[in-house]
Each structure stands twice: as structure tokens, then as C-alpha cells.
C-alpha positions, 0 to 999 in steps of 0.5 A: 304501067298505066294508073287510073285517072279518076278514083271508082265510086262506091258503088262500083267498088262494091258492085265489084266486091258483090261476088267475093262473099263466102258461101256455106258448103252443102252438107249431108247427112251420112246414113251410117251414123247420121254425122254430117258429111260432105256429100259424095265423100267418105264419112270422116266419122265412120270411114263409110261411103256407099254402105261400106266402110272404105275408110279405117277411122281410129276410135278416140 
């Protein structure tokens, strides 16, 4: 297997590392009971999606 002859910099090392940042997903609000939500999914809060319940949510 072949080894690297010389260590990387730095900066290339963090030049690398530049694209491994976390980024935030985007939410929605959902227009049935205004929780936020995942867009294009069913309201974990409600069950609804489209302006119809498609989803049975137990009451806590």
C-alpha cells in the first residue's frame, strides 16, 4: 500500500474538511396546526398532509 511521503498542510487539510459541515434542514410550517414540519411529508403533530389527515397521531 502506498504511504504519503510528505504530511499535508493545514490548510489543505481544512480546505478538504471545508465540505464535511453540518447543514440545517429546511422547514415548513404545517397549515393545519402551524407546528413546523418537513416539507412534502405528513405533520408528525397532526397526521395531516395536503389538508388531509393521512396519518393516525395518538393524543398524549
Amino acid at each position: 500500500m502506498p504511504n504519503p511521503k510528505r504530511r499535508h498542510s493545514k490548510r489543505r487539510t481544512s480546505m478538504r474538511r471545508s465540505h464535511d459541515a453540518l447543514t440545517v434542514p429546511g422547514v415548513s410550517e404545517c397549515p393545519n396546526c402551524h407546528e413546523s414540519k418537513l416539507p412534502h411529508r405528513a405533520c408528525p403533530h397532526c397526521g395531516y398532509y395536503k389538508g388531509r389527515e393521512v396519518v393516525e397521531v395518538e393524543q398524549q
